[in-house]
N, C-alpha and C positions, 0 to 999 in steps of 0.2 A: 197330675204330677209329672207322667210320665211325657206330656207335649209339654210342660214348661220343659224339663231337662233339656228336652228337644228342641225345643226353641233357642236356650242357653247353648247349646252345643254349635248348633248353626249361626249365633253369633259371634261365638267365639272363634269361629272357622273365618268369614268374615273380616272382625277384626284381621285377625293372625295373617291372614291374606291380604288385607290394606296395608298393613305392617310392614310386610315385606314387599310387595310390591313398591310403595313409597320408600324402605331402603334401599331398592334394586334401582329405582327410579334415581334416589340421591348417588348412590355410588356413579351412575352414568354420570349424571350431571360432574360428577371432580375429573371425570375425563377430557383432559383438552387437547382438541385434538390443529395443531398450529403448523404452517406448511413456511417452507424457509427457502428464498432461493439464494443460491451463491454460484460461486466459481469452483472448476476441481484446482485452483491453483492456490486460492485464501483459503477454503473454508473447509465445508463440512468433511468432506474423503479425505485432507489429510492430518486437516488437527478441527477435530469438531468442537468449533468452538462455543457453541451453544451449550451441544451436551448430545447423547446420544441418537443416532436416529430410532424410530419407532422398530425393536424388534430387533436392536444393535446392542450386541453386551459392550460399552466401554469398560463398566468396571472387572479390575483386575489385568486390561490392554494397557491402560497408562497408571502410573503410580498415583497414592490415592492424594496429595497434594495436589494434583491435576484434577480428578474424577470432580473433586466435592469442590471446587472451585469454577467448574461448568454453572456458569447463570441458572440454567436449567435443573441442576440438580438440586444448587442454591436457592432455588425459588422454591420448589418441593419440599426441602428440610422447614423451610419455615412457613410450610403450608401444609399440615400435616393431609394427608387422604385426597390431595389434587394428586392427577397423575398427569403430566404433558406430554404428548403424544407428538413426534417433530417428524413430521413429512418432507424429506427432503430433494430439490432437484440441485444437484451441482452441476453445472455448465462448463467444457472448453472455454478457457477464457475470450479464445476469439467469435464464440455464437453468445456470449452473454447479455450484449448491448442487442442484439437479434433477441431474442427467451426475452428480453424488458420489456422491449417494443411490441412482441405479442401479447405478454400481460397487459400492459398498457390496452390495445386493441380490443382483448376481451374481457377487460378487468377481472382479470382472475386475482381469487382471493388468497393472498399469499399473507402472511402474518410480521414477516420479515423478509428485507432483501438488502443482502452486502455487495455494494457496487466500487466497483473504482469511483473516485472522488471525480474525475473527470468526467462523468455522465451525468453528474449532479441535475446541470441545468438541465439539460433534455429531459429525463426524467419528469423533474418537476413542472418545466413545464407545460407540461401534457395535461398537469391539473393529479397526476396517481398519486403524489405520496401526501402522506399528513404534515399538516404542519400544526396541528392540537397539540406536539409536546415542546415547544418553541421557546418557550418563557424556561421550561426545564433545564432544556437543553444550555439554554445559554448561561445560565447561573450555574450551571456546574463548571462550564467550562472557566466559564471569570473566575470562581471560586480556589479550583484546583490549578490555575494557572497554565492553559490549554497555548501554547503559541499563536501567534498571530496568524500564521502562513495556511492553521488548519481552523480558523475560527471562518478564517476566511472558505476554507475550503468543505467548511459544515451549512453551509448559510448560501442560497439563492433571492436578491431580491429583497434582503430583510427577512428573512423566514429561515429557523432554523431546522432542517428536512431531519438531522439525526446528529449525530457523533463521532467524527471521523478516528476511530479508537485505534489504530496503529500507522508505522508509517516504516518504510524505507527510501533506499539514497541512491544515488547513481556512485559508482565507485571505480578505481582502478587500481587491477590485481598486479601485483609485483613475480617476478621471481628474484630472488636478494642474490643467490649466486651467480646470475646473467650482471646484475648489477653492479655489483661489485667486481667480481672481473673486465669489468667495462672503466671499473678504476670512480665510481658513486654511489654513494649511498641514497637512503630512502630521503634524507634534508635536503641533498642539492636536487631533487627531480618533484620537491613540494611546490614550487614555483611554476609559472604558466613558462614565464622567463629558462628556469631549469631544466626541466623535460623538454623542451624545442634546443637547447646548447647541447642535452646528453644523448637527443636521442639518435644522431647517425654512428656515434660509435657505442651505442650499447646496439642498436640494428647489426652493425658490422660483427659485433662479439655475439651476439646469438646467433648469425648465421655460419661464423668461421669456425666457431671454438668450440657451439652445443649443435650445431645443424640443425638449427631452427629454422621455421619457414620466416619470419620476420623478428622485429622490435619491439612494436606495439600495433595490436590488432585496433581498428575503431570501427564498431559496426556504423555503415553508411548504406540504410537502406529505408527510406522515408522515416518513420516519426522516430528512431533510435537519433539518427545524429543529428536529427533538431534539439531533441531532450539532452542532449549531452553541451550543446554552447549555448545553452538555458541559464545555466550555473554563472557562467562568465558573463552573460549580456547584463544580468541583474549585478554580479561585482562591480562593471562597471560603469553601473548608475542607468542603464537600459531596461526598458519593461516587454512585457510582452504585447500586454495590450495598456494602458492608463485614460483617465480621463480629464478633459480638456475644461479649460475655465467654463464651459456650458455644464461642465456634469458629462458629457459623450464619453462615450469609449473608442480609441482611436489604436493605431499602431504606434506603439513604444519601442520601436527597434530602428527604427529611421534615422539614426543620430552615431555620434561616433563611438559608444556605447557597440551598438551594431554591429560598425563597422571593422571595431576591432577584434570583438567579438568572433563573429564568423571569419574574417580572415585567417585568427587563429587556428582552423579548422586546417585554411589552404597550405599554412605554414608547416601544420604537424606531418600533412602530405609532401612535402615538399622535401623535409628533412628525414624521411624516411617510413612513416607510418603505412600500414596497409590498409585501405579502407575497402571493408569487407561488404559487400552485399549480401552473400550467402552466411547468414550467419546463425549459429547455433548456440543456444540457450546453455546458460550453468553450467559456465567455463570452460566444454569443454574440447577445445581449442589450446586453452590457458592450459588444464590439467594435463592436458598429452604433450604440455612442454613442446608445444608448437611454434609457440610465440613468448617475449620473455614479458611483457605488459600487455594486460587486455582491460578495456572499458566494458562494465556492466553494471553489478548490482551489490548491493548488499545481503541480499536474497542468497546466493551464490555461496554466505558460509557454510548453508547444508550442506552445498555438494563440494566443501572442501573437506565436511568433516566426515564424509560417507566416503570419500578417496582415500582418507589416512584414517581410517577406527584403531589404528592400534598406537595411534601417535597424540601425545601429550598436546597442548595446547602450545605450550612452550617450545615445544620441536615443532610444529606448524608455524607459530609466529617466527623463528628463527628462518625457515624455509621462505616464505612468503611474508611481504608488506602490502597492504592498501592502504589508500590516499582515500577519501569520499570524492574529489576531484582538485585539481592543481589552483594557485589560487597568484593571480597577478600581483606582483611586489607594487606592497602600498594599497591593498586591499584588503578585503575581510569573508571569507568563506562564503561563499553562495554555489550551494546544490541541487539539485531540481529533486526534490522528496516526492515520492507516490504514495498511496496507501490504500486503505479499505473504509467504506463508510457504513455501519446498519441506519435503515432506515426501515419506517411502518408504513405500508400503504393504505390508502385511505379504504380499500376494497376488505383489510384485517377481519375477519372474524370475531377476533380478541385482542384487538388494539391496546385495552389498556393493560391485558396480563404477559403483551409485546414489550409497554413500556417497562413495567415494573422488574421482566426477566433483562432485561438489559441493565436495567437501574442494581440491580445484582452483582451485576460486575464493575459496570463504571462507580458505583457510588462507593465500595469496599474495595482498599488499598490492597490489601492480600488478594484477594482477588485477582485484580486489576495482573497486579504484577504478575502476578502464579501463570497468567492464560499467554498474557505478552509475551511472557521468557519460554513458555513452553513452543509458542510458535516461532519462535528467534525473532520475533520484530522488536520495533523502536518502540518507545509512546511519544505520543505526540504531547504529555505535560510534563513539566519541572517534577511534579507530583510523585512520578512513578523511576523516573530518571533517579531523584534521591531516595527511591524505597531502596533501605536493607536487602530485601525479599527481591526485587528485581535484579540487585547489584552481586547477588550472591548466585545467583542461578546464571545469570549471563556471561558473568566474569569468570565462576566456576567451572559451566558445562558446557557453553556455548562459543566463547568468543576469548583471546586475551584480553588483557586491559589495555594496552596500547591501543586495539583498532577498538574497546569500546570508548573511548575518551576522543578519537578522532569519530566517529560515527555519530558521537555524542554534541560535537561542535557542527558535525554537517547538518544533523536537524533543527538542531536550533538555527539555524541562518537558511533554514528549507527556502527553496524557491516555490509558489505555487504555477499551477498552469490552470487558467481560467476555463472555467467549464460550461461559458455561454455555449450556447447550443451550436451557434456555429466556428466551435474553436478547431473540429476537425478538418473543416476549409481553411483555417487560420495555419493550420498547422501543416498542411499540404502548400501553400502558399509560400512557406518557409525551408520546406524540403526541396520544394525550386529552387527558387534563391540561392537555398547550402550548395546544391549538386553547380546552377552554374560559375558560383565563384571557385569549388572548387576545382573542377574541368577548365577553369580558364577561358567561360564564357561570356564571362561580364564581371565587374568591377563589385565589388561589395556593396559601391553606393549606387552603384546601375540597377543590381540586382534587387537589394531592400529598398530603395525607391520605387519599386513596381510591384515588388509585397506590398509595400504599405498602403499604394492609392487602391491596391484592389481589397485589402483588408478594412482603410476603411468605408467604399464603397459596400461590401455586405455588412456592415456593423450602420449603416446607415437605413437598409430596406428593412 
C-alpha cells in the first residue's frame, strides 16, 4: 500500500512538473521578440510609432489616445498573453541608407524597416525585402483611396515592398509683418509670377526697416535645390524621368518644361534671393528673423510650435504664412512630397505577425489618424484626410486651418521622385546643371542637354 501511495505521489510530481514546464514552455512561446530599424528623425526616439521599445514605459509618457493606438499595443489587446518585445536601432538619417546596405550584406534579421521612399528601389533590388504581402498591400490602398504619387511610390517593378503611410511637402515660410510692410500680402507672392515682381522690395524692406540678413533664403546646396524646382518642372508638364514609346526610361526635363523650370531658380537669384549653401535645418535662420522667406518643409511646424508654446495657433498664423510652394499663373500645384515607407524583409523572424501589426493601424481609421496627427504628418489617402479624428487633432493642436487646406492641396498634387537605384546620379546630374545656369555658366538648354544624354546613358547600362 505504502509503494503504490508512493508511486502515486511520484507521479503526481511528474505530472505537476510537465504541467508546468509545458506552461513555462507556452508562456515563452507568446514572447515575441521583433527587431525594427528606423531613423532618429521618423521613428522610434521621437514618436514611437510601432509602440514601445523592449524595457520603455510609454504608457503614462503620451496621452492614452496615442498609447492604445500604437500597432503594437493594438495587436496585444487583441491577442490576449502575446507579449511583443521591439528591439530597436534608430539611425542618423544620414548613415541609414549605410545600416540598410549592411543589413542587406549580412541579412540581418530585422522584422521591420521604415525607409525614405527614395531607397525603395535599391533596397529591393538587392533581392532583402518581401514581397509575400503584395496583393495586400495594393487593395488596401485602391480601397482606401491611397494617391497615385504614393502608389507609385509603394511599388518597385510591379511588386508592392510595403505602404508608404505618411508624407510631407517642401514649403515656404513667411514672415507676414516683413510682408506686408513691403506693401503684399500672402495672395500676391502665391504665384511663381508674384514672388519674383515682390521680391526686391520685400529683400529691400527686410534689410532696411528689420535688419535682416536677406529676403528669401533658398537652400542651394546639392539635392535641396534640385527637390525644390521639382514642384515647377512637373507644373509645367516636365518629368523627372518618363518613358519612351519603347517602355524606356529616359530624361523628362530636356524640354521647355525644364527650361523654365530651372531658369526660375536663376531668376529668384537675380532678383534678390540668397542661395545658401550652409544651410541649417528647422527654420532656424527663418525663426531668428534672419531672413523674411525661407524654403523648407512641412516638417518645420514643430519647430515653430516649440518657438512660440505660449502662443495660440491663431497668433502664429497671424505672425507667419506658408505657401507648400508658389505655383505659375495658368497652372495647378505640384510639390515634391517625401515620406516614410515600412516594409518586411525577407530575413523577418515573424513576418507575418510584421504584417498583421502593421495591418493594425493601416486597416483601423482611428487608428490610422490617432498616430498621423500625433506625429504632425500628412496621410497620404482621401481616407484619413476626411477622418473627423485626424481633422480634429490637426486643426486643433497642431496646425491652423488655412495652412492645413493648403498643405492639403500640396499632397494631393505630390510630385514623386523615382527611386530607380540610380536616381542619386540622376540627381547629382541635376545639381550640376542647377549650380551652372545659376552661376551663369551655361544656358538652361546647354546645361539639361547634358543632364540628360548622361542620364539617359546610365538608365541604358
Amino acid at each position: 500500500m505504502k509503494k503504490l501511495a508512493s508511486s502515486l505521489l511520484v507521479l503526481t510530481l511528474i505530472i505537476g512538473l510537465t504541467v508546468v514546464t509545458a506552461t513555462a514552455q507556452n508562456d515563452e512561446e507568446k514572447v515575441i521578440i521583433q527587431k525594427v530599424m528606423t531613423t532618429e528623425s521618423a521613428g522610434i526616439e521621437r514618436a514611437p510609432f510601432l509602440g514601445p521599445l523592449a524595457g520603455e514605459e510609454m504608457k503614462g509618457k503620451v496621452k492614452d489616445y496615442v498609447y492604445y493606438h500604437m500597432p503594437v499595443v493594438k495587436y496585444e489587446t487583441e491577442h490576449p498573453g502575446v507579449d511583443i518585445k521591439l528591439k530597436g536601432e534608430a539611425h542618423p538619417y544620414g548613415d541609414m541608407l549605410k545600416s540598410m546596405t549592411l543589413a542587406i550584406t549580412s541579412q540581418s534579421t530585422f522584422d521591420y524597416i521604415e525607409m525614405d521612399d527614395i531607397w525603395l528601389g535599391k533596397i529591393a533590388e538587392s533581392g532583402y525585402l518581401s514581397g509575400k504581402y503584395s496583393d495586400q498591400y495594393e487593395k488596401w490602398a485602391n480601397d482606401l483611396g491611397m494617391y497615385d504619387v504614393f502608389k507609385k511610390g509603394s511599388t518597385y517593378k510591379g511588386t508592392w515592398y510595403g505602404l508608404w503611410r505618411a508624407t510631407d511637402t517642401r514649403a515656404i515660410w513667411v514672415w507676414k509683418d516683413v510682408l506686408h510692410a513691403a506693401g503684399y500680402t500672402m495672395e500676391d507672392i502665391m504665384s511663381c509670377e508674384g514672388l519674383l515682381e515682390a521680391l526686391p522690395d520685400i529683400t529691400k524692406t527686410a534689410k532696411e526697416e528689420f535688419g535682416m540678413v536677406g529676403g528669401l533664403e533658398y537652400p542651394f546646396n546639392g539635392k535641396w535645390v534640385v527637390d525644390q524646382w521639382y514642384g515647377w518642372l512637373y507644373q509645367l508638364g516636365g518629368k523627372i524621368l518618363k518613358q519612351n514609346e519603347d517602355g524606356e526610361w529616359v530624361a523628362g526635363f530636356n524640354n521647355e518644361a525644364g527650361y523654365r523650370s530651372l531658369n526660375y531658380v536663376k531668376k529668384l537669384k537675380e532678383n534678390g534671393a540668397t542661395m545658401r549653401r550652409s544651410w541649417q535645418w528647422m527654420l532656424a535662420n527663418f525663426l531668428d528673423r534672419n531672413y523674411a522667406m525661407t524654403y523648407e518643409g512641412s516638417w518645420d511646424i514643430v519647430s515653430i510650435l516649440e518657438k512660440y508654446p505660449d502662443k495660440s495657433l491663431q497668433e502664429i498664423k497671424e505672425e507667419i504664412g506658408v505657401i507648400p510652394t508658389t505655383v505659375f499663373e495658368g497652372h495647378e500645384m505640384r510639390v515634391l512630397t517625401g515620406g516614410w515607407l515600412w516594409t518586411i524583409p525577407k530575413t523577418a523572424d515573424h513576418p507575418d505577425v510584421a504584417f498583421e501589426v502593421l495591418m493594425e493601424m493601416f486597416e483601423d481609421r482611428e487608428a490610422y489618424a490617432e498616430m498621423t496627427a500625433y506625429e504632425g504628418k500628412f496621410p497620404t489617402t482621401e481616407w484619413i484626410w476626411e477622418s473627423p479624428t485626424y481633422k480634429e487633432r490637426m486643426i486643433g493642436e497642431v496646425l491652423p486651418k488655412e495652412w492645413y487646406d493648403r498643405f492639403r492641396e500640396g499632397v494631393s498634387g505630390g510630385v514623386w521622385r523615382p527611386f530607380f537605384p540610380e536616381y542619386p546620379d540622376i540627381q547629382k546630374e541635376l545639381w550640376d546643371a542647377t549650380q551652372k545656369v545659376v552661376m551663369g555658366k551655361a544656358t538652361a538648354e546647354e546645361a539639361l542637354s547634358t543632364a540628360a544624354e548622361n542620364v539617359n546613358k546610365m538608365m541604358e547600362d
